[in-house]
C-alpha positions as CSV (number, residue, x, y, z in Angstrom):
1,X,-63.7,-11.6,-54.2
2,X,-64.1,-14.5,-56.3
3,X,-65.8,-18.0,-55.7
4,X,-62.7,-20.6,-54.7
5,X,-63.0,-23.5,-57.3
6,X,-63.4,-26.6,-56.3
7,X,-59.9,-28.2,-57.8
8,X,-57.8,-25.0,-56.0
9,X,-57.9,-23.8,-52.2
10,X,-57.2,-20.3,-53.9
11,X,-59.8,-18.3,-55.7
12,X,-58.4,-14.4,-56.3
13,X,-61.1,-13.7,-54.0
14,X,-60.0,-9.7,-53.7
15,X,-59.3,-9.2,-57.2
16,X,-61.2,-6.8,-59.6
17,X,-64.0,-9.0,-60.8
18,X,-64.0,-7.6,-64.5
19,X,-66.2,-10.9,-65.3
20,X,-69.1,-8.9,-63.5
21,X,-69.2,-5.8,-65.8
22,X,-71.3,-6.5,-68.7
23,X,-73.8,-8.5,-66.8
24,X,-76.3,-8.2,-63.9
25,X,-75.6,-8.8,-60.4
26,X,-77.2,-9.4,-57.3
27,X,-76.3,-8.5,-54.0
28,X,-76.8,-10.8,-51.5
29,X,-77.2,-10.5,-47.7
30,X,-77.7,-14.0,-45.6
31,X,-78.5,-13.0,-42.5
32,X,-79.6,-15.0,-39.5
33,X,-83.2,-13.2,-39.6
34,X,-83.4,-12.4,-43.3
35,X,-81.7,-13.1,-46.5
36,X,-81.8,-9.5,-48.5
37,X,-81.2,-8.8,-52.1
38,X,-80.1,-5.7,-54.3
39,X,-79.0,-5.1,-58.2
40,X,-78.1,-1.8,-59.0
41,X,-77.8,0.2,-62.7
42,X,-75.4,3.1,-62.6
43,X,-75.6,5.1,-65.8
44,X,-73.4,9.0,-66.1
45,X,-72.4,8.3,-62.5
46,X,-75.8,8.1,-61.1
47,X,-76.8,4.7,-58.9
48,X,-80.4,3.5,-59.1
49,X,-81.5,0.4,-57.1
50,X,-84.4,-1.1,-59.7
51,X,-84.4,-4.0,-57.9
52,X,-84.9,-5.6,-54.5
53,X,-86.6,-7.9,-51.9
54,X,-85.8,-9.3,-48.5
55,X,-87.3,-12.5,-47.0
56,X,-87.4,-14.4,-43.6
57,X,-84.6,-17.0,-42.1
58,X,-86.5,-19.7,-40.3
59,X,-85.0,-20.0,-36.7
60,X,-82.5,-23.0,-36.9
61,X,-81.3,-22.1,-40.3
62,X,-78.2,-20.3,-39.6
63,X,-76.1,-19.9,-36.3
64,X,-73.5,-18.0,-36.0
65,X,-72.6,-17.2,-39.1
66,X,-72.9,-20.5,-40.2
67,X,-75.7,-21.8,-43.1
68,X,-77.0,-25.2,-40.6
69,X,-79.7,-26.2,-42.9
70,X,-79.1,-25.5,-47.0
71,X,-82.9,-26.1,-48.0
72,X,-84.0,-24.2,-45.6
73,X,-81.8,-21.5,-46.7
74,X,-82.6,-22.1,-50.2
75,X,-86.2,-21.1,-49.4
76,X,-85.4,-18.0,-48.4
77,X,-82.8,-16.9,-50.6
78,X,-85.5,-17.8,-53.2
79,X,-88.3,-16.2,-51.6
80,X,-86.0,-12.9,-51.9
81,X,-85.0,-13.4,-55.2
82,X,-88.8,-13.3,-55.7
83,X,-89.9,-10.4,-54.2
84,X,-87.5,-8.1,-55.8
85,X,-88.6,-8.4,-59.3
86,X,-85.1,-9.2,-60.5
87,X,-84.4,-11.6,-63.5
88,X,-80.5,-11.3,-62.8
89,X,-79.5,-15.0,-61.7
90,X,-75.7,-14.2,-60.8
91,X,-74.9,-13.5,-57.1
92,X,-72.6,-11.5,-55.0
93,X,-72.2,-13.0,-51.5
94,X,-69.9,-12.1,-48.2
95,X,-68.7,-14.5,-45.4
96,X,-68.9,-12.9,-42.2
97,X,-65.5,-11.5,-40.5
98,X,-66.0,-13.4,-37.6
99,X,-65.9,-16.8,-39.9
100,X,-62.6,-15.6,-41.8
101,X,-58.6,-15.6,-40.4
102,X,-56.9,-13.0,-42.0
103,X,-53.3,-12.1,-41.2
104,X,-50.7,-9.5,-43.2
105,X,-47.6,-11.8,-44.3
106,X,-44.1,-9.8,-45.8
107,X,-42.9,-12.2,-49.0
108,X,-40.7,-11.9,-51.7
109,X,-41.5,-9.1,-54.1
110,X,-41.4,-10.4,-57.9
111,X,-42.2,-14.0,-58.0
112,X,-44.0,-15.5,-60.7
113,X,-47.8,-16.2,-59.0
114,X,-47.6,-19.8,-58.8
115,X,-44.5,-19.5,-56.5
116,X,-46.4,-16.9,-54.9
117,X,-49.3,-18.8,-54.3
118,X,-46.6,-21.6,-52.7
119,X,-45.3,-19.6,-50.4
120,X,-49.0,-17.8,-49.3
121,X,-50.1,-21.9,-48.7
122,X,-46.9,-22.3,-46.0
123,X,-47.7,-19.2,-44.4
124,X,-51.2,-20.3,-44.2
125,X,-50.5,-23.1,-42.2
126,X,-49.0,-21.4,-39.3
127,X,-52.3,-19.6,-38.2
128,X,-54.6,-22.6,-39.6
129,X,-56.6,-24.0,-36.3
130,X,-57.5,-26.7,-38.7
131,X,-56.0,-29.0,-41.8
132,X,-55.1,-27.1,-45.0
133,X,-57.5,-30.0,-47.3
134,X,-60.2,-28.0,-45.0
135,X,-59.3,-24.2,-46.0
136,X,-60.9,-21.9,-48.5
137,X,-57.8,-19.4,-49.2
138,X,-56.8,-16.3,-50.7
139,X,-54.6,-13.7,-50.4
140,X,-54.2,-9.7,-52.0
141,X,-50.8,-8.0,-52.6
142,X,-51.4,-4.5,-50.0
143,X,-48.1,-3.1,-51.8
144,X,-44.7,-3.0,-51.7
145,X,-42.5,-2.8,-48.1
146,X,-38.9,-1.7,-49.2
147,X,-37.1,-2.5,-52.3
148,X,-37.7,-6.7,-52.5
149,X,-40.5,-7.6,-50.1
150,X,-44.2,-6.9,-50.6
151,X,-47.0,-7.0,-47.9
152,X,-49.4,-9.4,-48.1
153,X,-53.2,-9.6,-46.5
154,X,-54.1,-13.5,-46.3
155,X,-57.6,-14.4,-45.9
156,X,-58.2,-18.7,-44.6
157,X,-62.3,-20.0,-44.7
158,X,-63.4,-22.8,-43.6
159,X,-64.1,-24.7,-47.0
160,X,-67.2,-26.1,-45.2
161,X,-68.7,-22.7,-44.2
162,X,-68.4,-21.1,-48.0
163,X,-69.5,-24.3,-49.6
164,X,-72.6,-24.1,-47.6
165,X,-73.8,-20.9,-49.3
166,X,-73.0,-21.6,-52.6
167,X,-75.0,-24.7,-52.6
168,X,-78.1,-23.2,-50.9
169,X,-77.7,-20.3,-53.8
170,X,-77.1,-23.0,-56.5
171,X,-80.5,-25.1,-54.8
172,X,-82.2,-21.7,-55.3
173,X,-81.6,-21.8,-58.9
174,X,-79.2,-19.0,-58.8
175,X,-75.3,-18.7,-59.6
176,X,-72.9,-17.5,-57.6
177,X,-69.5,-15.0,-58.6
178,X,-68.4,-13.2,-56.3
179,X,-67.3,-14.1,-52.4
180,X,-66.4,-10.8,-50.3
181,X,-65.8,-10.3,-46.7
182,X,-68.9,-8.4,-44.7
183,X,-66.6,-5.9,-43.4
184,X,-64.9,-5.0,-46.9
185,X,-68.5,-4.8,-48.6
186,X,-70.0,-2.9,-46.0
187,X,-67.0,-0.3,-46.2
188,X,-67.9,-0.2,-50.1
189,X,-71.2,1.2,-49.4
190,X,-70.6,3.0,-46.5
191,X,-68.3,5.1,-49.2
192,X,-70.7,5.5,-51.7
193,X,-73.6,5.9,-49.3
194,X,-76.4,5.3,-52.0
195,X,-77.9,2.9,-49.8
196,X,-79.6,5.7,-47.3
197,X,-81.5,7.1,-49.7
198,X,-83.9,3.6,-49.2
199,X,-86.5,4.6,-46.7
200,X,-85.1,0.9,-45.2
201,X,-81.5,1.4,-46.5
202,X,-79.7,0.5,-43.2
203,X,-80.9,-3.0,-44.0
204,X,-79.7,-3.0,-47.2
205,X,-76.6,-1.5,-46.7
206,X,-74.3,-4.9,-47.1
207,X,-76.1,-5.9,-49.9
208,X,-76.0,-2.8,-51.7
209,X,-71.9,-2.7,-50.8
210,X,-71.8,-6.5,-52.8
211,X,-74.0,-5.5,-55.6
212,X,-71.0,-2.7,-56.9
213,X,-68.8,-5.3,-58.3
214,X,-70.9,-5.6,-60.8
215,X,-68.9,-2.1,-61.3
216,X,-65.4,-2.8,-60.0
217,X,-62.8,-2.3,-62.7
């Protein structure tokens, strides 16, 4: 996934990130205890983890899901940043499933993606509980269903919610790329499984699944 520009409620959030390849990348995990961090180096199909550090929430700071207080945030996502060693500045982060609306839609195969994107925006504001202004969308192409429709997975954010964590990682000095969902990052690494050879890997596991797009392609 991609971070949503400001100007556009879309942001090819479940597209191959090819901008990641070619540079480092940290995985992120904000958690409500912790906030814990992983870049990975893969070289003739071998993963490594030379990097990573974990460091505590302060109660209050996020609920739910939800980043409440940015600077306090900040602090720990800079604390972790820290302790792993890492020089790597770009981010990989992940909203939590319980914060996103996702719904398969059935469109029009072969339209041009700016009518594409029209359409996905109408859709979008039949399962909406609030005003599109306030949306973070995006939307990936599952494949086609019959000879001139396509299926369609939508995903709908609350602007707010991802805005929140970009700022606390931007206030930690840090630039973020990438926004996946928890549940799609957490399959990633559940496939590849690198993460349990970490005598702690189960914490790291969501992390670990964000820092492979440095590798996606």
């Amino acid at each position: 996934m991609k971070i949503i520009p400001e100007s556009s409620n879309y942001g090819r959030l479940w597209r191959t990130m090819r901008a990641c390849m070619g540079g480092g990348l940290l995985g992120m995990d904000m958690g409500q205890q912790a906030v814990r961090v992983v870049e990975l180096k893969r070289r003739r199909g071998l993963w490594t983890c030379p990097h990573r550090g974990s460091a505590p929430v302060a109660p209050g700071v996020m609920y739910e899901g939800s980043v409440e207080d940015v600077d306090g945030m900040a602090d720990a996502v800079r604390q972790a940043w820290s302790s792993s060693g890492s020089a790597c500045a770009r981010v990989a982060l992940a909203m939590p499933d319980a914060t996103l609306i996702t719904q398969a839609i059935r469109l029009p195969a072969g339209l041009p993606d700016e009518q594409l994107e029209i359409l996905v925006e109408l859709e979008a504001a039949q399962y909406m509980p609030f005003a599109l202004e306030d949306a973070s969308l995006d939307f990936c192409i599952l494949g086609p269903a019959g000879s001139d429709e396509i299926d369609v997975l939508l995903v709908i954010a609350r602007r707010a919610g991802v805005q929140r964590r970009l700022d606390a990682v931007a206030a930690a000095g840090l630039h973020a790329v990438v926004m996946d969902s928890e549940a799609l990052a957490l399959q990633a690494a559940e496939l590849q499984g690198g993460w349990r050879g970490l005598p702690d890997g189960a914490a790291y596991q969501l992390a670990w699944g964000l820092a492979m797009h440095r590798y996606a392609g």
